[in-house]
N, C-alpha and C positions, 0 to 999 in steps of 0.2 A: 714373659711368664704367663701362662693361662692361669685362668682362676682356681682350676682342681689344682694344683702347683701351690698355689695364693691359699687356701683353705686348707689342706695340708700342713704348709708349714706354721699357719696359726692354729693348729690343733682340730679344725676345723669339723664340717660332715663336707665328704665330697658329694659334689652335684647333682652328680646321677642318683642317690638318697632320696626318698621320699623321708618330706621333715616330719611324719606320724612317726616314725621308727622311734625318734628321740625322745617324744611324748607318752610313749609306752608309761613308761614308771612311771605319771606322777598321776597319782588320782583326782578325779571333777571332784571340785568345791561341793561343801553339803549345801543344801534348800534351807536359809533360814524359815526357821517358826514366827508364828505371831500368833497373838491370841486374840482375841475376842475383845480385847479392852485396848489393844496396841494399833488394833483396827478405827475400832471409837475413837481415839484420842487423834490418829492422824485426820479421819477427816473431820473432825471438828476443829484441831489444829488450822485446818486449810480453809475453814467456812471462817474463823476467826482470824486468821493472819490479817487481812486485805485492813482491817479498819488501825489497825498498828501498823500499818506503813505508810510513807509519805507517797508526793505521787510520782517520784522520782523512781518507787521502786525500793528504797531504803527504809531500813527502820526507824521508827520514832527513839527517842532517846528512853529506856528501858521498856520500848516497845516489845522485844522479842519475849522477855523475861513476864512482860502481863500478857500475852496469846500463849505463851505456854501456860502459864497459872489459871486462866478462863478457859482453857482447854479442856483441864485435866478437870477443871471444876465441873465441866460439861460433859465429860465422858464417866463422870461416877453415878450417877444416876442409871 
């Protein structure tokens, strides 16, 4: 059994198909937004992660939960 045979009978695209064809219909994902504060907060997020973590790489025990709260307390200013 060749493989256009093989794809066929599983419903398949035969071979010789370029795979854009089947891609027609579905439309590219939108660009999420961010705003101005969603910016702030991540890199402040990231200046403050490092001293909540152990040095394994892991968080402290309600480490994650105090660098988001010193985050956002950081980015309201």
């Amino acid at each position: 059994m060749t493989m256009d045979e093989y794809l066929t009978l599983l419903g398949g695209i035969p071979m010789d198909s370029e795979p854009s064809d089947s891609l027609q219909g579905i439309p590219a994902p939108k660009k999420k937004r961010s705003s101005a504060y969603s910016r702030r907060y991540k890199a402040n997020f990231k200046k403050v992660a490092s001293q909540f973590k152990m040095k394994s790489g892991k968080w402290k025990k309600n480490g994650f939960k105090s660098a988001v709260k010193l985050a956002h307390k950081m980015s309201k200013k």
